[in-house]
C-alpha positions as CSV (number, residue, x, y, z in Angstrom):
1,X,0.0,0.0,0.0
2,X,1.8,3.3,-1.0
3,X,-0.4,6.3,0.5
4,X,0.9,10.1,-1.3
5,X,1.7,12.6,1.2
6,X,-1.8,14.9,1.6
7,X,-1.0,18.8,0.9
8,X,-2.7,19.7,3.2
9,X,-3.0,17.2,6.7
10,X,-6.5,16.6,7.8
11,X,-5.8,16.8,11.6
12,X,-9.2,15.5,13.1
13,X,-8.7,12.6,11.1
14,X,-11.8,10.2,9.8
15,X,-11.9,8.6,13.0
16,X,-11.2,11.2,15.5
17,X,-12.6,14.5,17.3
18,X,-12.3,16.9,15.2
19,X,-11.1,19.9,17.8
20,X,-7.6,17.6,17.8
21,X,-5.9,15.1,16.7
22,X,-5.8,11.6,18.0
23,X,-4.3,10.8,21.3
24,X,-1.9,7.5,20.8
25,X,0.3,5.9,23.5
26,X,3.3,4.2,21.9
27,X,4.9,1.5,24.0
28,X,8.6,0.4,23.3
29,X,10.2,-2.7,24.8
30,X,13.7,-1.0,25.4
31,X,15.0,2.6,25.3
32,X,18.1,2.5,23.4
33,X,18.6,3.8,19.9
34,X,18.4,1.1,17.6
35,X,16.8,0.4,14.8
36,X,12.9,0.0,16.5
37,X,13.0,3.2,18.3
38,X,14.8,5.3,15.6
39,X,11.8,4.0,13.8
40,X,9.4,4.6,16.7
41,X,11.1,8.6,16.9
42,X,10.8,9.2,13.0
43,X,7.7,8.2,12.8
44,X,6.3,10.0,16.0
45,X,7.8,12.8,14.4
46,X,6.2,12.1,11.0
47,X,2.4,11.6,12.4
48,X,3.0,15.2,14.2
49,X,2.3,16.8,11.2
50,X,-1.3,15.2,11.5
51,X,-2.2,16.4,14.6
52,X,-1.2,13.0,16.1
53,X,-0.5,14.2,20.0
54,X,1.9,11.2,21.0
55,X,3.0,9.5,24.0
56,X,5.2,6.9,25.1
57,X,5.3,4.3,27.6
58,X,8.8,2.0,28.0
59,X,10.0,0.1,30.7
60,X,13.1,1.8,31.7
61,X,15.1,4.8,31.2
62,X,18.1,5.2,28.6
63,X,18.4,7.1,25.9
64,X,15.0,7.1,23.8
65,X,14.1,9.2,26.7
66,X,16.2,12.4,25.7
67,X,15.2,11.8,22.1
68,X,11.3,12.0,23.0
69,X,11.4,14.8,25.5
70,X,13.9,17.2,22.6
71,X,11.0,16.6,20.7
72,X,8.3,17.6,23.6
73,X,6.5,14.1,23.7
74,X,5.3,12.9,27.4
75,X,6.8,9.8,28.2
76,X,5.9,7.1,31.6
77,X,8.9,4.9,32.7
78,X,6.5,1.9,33.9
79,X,7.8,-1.6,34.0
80,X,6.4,-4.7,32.1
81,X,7.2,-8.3,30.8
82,X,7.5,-9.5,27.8
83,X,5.7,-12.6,26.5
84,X,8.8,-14.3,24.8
85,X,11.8,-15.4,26.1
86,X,15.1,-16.9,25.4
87,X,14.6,-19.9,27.6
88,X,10.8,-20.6,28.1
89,X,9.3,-22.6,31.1
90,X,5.8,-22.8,32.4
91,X,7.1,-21.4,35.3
92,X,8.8,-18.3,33.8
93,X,6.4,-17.9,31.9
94,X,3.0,-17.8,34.6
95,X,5.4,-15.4,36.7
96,X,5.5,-12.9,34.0
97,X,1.3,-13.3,33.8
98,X,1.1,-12.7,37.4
99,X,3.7,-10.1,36.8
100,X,1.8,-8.2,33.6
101,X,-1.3,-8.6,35.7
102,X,0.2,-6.0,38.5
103,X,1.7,-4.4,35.6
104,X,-2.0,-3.8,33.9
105,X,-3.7,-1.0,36.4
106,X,-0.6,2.0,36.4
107,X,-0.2,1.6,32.9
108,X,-4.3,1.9,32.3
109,X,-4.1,4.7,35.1
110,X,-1.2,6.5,32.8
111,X,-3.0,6.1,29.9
112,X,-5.8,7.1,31.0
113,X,-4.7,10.5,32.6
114,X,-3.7,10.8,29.3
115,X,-6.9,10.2,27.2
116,X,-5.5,7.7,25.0
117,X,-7.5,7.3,22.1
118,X,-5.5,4.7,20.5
119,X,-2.4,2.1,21.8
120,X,0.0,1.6,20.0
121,X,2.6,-1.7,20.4
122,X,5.6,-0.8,18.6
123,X,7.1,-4.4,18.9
124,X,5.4,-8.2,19.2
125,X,7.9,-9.2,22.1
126,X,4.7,-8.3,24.5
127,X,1.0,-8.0,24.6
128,X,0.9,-5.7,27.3
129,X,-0.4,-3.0,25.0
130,X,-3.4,-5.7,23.9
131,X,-4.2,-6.2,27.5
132,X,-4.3,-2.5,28.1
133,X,-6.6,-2.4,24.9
134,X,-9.0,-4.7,26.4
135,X,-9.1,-3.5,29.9
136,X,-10.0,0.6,28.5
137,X,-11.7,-0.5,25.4
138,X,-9.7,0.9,23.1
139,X,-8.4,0.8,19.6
140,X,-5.3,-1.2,19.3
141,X,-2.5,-1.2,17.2
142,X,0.5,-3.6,16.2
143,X,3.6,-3.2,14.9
144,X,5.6,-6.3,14.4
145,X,9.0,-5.2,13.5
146,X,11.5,-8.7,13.9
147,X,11.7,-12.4,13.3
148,X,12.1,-13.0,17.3
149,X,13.3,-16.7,16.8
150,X,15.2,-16.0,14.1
151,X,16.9,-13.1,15.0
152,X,17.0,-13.2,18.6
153,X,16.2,-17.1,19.8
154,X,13.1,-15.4,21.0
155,X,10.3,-18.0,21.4
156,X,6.7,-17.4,22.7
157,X,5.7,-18.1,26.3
158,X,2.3,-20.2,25.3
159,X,3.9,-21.4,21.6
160,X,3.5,-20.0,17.9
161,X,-0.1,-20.4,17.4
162,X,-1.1,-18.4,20.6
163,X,0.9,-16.3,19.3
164,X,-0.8,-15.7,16.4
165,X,-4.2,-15.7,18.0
166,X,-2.7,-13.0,20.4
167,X,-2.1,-10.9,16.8
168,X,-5.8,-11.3,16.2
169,X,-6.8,-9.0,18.9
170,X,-5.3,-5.9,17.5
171,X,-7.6,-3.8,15.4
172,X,-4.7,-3.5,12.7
173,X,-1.2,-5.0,12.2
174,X,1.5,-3.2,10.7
175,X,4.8,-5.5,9.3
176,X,8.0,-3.9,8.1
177,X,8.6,-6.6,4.7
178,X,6.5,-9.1,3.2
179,X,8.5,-11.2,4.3
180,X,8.3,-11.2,7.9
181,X,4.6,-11.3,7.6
182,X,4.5,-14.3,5.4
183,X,7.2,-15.9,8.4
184,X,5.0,-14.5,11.2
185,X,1.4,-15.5,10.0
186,X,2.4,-18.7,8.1
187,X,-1.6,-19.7,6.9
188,X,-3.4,-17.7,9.4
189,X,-5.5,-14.5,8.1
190,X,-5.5,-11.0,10.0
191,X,-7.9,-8.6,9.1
192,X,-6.8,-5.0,8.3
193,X,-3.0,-6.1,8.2
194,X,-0.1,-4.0,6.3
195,X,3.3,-4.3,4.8
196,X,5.0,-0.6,5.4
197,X,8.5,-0.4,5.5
198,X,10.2,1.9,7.7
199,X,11.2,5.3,7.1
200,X,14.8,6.6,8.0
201,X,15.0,10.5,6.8
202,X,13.1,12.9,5.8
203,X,13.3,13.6,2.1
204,X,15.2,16.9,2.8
205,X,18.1,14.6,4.3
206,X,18.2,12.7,1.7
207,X,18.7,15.1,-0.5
208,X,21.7,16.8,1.4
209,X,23.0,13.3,1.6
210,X,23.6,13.1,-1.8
211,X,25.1,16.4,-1.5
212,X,27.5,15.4,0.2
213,X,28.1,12.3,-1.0
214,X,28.6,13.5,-4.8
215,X,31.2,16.3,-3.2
216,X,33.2,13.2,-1.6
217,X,33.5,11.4,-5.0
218,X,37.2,13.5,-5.5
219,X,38.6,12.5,-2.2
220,X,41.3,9.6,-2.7
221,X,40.6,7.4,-0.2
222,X,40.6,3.5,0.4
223,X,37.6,1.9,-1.0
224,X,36.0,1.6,2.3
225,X,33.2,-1.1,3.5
226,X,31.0,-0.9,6.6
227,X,29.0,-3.2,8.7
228,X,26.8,-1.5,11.1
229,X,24.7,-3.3,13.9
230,X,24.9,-4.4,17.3
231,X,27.5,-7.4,17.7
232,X,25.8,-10.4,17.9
233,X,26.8,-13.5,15.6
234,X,23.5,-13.4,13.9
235,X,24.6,-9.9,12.1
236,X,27.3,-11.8,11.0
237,X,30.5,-9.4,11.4
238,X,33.0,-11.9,12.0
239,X,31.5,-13.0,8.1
240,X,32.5,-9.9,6.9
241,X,36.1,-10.2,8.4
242,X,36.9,-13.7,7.0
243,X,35.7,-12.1,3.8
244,X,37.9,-9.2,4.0
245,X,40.8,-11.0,4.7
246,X,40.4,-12.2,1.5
247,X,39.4,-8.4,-0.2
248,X,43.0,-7.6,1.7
249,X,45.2,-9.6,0.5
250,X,44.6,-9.2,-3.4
251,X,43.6,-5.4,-2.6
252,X,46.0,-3.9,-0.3
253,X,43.8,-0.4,-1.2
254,X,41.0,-1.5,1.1
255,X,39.6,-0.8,4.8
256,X,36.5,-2.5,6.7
257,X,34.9,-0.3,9.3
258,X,32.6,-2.0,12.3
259,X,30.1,0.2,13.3
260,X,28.5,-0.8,16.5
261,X,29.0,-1.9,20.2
262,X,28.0,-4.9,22.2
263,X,25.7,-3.2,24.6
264,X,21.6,-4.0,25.1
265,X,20.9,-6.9,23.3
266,X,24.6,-7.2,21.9
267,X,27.1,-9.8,22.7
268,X,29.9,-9.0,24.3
269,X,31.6,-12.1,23.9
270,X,31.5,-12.3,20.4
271,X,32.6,-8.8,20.6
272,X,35.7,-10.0,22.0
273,X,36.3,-13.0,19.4
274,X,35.6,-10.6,16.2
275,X,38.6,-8.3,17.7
276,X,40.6,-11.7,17.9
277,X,39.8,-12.7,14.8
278,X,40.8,-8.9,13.6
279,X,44.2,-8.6,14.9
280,X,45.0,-11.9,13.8
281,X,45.1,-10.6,9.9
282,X,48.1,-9.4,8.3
283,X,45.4,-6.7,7.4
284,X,44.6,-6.0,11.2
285,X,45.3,-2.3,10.6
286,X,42.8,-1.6,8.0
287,X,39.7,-3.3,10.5
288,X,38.4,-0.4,12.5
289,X,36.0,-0.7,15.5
290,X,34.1,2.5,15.6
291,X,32.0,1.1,18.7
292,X,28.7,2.8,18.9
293,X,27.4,5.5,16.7
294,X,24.4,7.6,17.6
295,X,23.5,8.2,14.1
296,X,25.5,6.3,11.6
297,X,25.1,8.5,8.6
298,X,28.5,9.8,9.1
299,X,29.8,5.9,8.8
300,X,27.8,6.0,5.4
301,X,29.3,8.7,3.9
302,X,32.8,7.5,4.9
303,X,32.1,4.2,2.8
304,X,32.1,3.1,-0.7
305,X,30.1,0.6,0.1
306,X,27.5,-0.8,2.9
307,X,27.3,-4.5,4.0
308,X,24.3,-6.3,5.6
309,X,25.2,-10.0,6.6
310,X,22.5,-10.9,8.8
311,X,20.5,-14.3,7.5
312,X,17.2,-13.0,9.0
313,X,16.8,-9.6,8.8
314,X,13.1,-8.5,8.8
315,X,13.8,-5.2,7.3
316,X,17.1,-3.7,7.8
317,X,16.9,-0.3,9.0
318,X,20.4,0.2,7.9
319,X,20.0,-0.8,4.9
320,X,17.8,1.6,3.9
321,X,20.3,4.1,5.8
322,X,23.0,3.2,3.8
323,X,20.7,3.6,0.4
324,X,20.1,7.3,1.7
325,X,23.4,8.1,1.5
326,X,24.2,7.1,-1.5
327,X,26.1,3.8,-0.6
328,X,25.4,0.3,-2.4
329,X,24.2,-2.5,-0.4
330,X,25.7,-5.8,-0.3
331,X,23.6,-8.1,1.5
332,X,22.6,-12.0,2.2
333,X,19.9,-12.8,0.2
334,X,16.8,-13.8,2.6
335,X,14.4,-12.5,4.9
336,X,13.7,-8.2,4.1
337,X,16.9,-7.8,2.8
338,X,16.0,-9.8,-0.4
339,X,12.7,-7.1,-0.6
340,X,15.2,-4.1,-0.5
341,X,17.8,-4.7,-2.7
342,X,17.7,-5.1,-6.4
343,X,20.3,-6.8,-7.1
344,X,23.3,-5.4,-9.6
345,X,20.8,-2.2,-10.1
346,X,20.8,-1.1,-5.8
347,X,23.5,-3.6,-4.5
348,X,24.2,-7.5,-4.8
349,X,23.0,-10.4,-3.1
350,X,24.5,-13.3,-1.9
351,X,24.3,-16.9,-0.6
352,X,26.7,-18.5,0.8
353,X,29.7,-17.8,3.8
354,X,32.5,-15.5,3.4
355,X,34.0,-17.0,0.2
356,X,30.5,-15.5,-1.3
357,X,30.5,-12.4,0.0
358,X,34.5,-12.0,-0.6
359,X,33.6,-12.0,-4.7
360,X,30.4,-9.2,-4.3
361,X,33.3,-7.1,-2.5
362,X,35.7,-7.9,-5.0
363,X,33.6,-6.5,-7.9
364,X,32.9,-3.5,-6.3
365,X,36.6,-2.9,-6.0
366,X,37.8,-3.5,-9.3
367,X,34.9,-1.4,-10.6
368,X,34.4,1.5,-8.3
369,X,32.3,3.4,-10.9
370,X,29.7,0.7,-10.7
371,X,29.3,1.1,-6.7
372,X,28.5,4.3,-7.3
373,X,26.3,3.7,-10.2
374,X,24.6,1.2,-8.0
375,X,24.6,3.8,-4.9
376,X,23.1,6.6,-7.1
377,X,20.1,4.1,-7.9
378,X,19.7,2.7,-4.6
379,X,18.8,6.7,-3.2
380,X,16.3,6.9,-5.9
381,X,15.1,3.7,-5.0
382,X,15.5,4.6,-1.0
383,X,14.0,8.1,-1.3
384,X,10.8,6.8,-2.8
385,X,10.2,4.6,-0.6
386,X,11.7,5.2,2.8
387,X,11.0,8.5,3.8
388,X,9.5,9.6,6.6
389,X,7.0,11.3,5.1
390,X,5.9,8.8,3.1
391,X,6.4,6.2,5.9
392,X,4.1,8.5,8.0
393,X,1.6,9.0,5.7
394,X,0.9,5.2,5.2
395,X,0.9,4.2,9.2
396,X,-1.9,7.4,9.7
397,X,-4.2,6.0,6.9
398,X,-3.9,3.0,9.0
399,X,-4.7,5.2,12.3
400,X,-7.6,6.6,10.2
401,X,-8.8,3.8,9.5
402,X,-8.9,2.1,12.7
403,X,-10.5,5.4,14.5
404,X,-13.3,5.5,11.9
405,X,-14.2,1.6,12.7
406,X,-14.3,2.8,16.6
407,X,-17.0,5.6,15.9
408,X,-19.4,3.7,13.7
C-alpha cells in the first residue's frame, strides 16, 4: 500500500474528534537507539504533522528518553514483561502473567490521565499494550518489527499459534517486509494487516546526503566497506572479516569499518572473538571498530560501500540508511533484505559464507564506478520509498482507518 503525502494534513482525522488530533500511546520494549525506536522517533515525528498528539510508555530509562522529551513528547517509565523469552518454562512464563497482571492497572491509570485514544505496540515481544486495549476499550495497534526466533532465539511463552491468535486481537497489524509477515502469520489471516517499510530520513536529508556524497566522489581514499549493527553472531561481522581478509590480500587499497557496540541486546563475547579474529590478519590495521554511533550516517558517507550480513533480517533499518546516502548495499539474500535490494541495479545479493561475499566485495573494487552507479540508484530507490514522510503517511491511513471503525 503506498499512500501520497496529503497537501494539506487533515488533523481531526476520519476517525477522531475533530477539535484535535488523536491521542496514541506508543509502548517500546527497550530505550536504546536502535533500529525500533529510531523508527518509533521518525515516525512519531512524522504523524505530528497530523495532529497525532503522541506519548510513550517503556519500561526503563536510557536514551529514547532524551530523544522524546527534545522533541516535547510525554513519556511514563512503567515496568512490564515480555511474552517471549530466550529460555521458556511454564514457570517463567505464569510469573511474567502474574507479573503483567500488577503491571496492567498503572499503565491503564497513565494512559488514561492521558486520554488515549489509541495504543500503539511498537514491537510483538509483549502483549501488554493488547491487554491494556482490552481493559480501556480501546483501539489497538501492532507493529511487528522482527523475526524473534530468528533473530533473537526469542520464542513465545504459550507457543506459535497463541501467538498468532494474540495478533488477532489488535484492530490493525503493521509488518516492516512481506517477508516477515509471510514468516510471522504462516496460513493464518489478519484482518486490516499491512506491509510498510520503515522510514529513515526525511526527504530533505536525503537530499543533502547526496550532497555530500557527490562532493566526496574527489577524495582519494581507500575503497572503504561498513557493517553497522549491534555485535551479535547473527549480524554476522565476524563473516565480513573472513571475507575481507580475503578483499586484503589481493587489494591492499582496502579498509572495513565496524560500526557498532555490544551493549543492550549485543554480545559481548562475540565482541571479543571478532577483535581476535581482527588482529589476527596481516590486514589488522585496515579493521576499524568505531563502537557505537548515535546516528551512523557519518559511517555511510565515509564508505564506498555498505554490508548487511544478517540471514534474517526482517527489514534492515540500515539498509535503507545506507541507500540514503548514496552507498550500495551488499547483502545476504533472505528474509527483508532480499525485498530491499535489487540486485546489480541497488546492490548485490548473496548466498553462501564468506568466500560468497568475498567475490560481491571484490567487484565493487575493481569497478568503483559501478558502486557508485549502483549507490546513485539505490537513493532513488530509498527516497521513494523510505521517507518519513511517506512512511508517515501510510501508518496514519492506518490510524484513520482504525478510528473510523471505533465511531461507527
Amino acid at each position: 500500500m503506498m499512500i501520497n503525502v496529503p497537501s494539506t494534513p487533515d488533523l481531526g482525522g476520519a476517525g477522531f474528534a475533530p477539535a484535535h488530533g488523536p491521542r496514541i500511546t506508543f509502548i517500546t520494549h527497550y530505550t536504546e537507539l536502535y533500529g525500533a525506536n529510531w523508527s518509533l522517533v521518525n515516525l512519531i515525528e512524522g504523524l505530528s504533522k497530523y495532529g497525532v498528539r503522541a506519548h510513550v510508555i517503556c519500561p526503563d530509562r536510557g536514551d529514547l528518553l532524551d530523544a522524546l522529551s527534545r522533541l516535547g513528547v510525554p513519556t511514563a517509565v512503567l515496568p512490564f514483561e515480555w511474552w517471549v523469552s530466550t529460555n521458556r518454562t511454564p514457570q517463567d512464563a505464569a510469573t511474567r502473567i502474574y507479573r503483567n497482571a500488577k503491571n496492567l492497572r498503572p499503565i491503564a491509570a497513565q494512559m488514561s490521565r492521558w486520554n488515549t485514544d489509541l495504543i500503539y505496540s511498537n514491537s510483538s515481544v509483549f502483549a501488554i499494550g493488547a491487554m491494556v486495549a482490552t481493559e480501556l476499550g480501546l483501539p489497538h495497534v501492532w507493529h511487528i518489527r522482527e523475526f524473534g526466533n530468528r533473530d533473537y532465539d526469542l520464542w513465545p511463552d504459550f507457543g506459535s499459534r497463541m501467538f498468532r491468535l494474540g495478533l488477532r486481537t489488535a484492530d490493525a497489524t503493521i509488518f516492516v517486509s512481506k517477508a516477515l509477515q509471510r514468516a510471522t502469520l504462516r496460513k493464518t489471516r489478519l484482518k486490516n494487516s499491512h506491509v510498510i517499510y520503515n522510514g529513515v530520513a526525511e526527504e530533505a536529508v536525503f537530499d543533502a546526503r547526496r550532497r555530500v556524497a557527490e562532493a566526496a566522489r574527489t577524495r582519494s581514499q581507500l575503497f572503504t566497506f561498513v557493517l553497522v549493527g549491534r555485535f551479535r553472531e547473527s549480524k554476522g561481522q565476524a563473516i565480513a572479516i573472513r571475507a575481507f581478509s580475503q578483499i586484503a590480500s589481493h587489494f591492499p587499497d582496502t579498509r572495513l569499518l565496524l560500526v557498532g557496540g555490544a551493549g543492550g541486546t549485543g554480545d559481548q563475547s562475540y565482541f571479543d572473538h571478532c577483535r581476535a579474529l581482527a588482529s589476527d590478519l596481516v590486514a589488522a590495521s585496515r579493521i576499524e571498530f568505531w563502537g557505537f554511533v548515535p546516528d551512523p550516517e557519518r559511517a555511510f558517507l565515509a564508505a564506498d560501500c555498505a554490508l548487511m550480513c544478517s540471514r534474517n533480517e526482517a527489514m534492515g533499518r540500515v539498509t535503507a540508511e545506507a541507500m540514503s546516502a548514496c552507498r550500495p548495499v551488499i547483502g545476504y539474500d533472505s528474509g527483508g533484505t532480499s525485498e530491499l535490494i535489487d540486485p546489480n541495479r541497488t546492490g548485490l545479493l548473496y548466498r553462501g559464507d564468506a568466500d560468497a561475499l568475498a567475490e560481491c566485495m571484490a567487484r565493487y573494487v575493481e569497478a568503483p564506478e559501478l558502486a557508485r552507479e549502483h549507490g546513485d540508484a539505490g537513493w532513488h530507490t530509498a527516497r521513494q520509498r523510505h521517507s518519513t514522510e511517506g512512511y508517515a503517511a501510510q501508518i496514519y491511513e492506518v490510524l484513520r482507518g482504525v478510528g473510523a471503525e471505533y465511531k461507527q
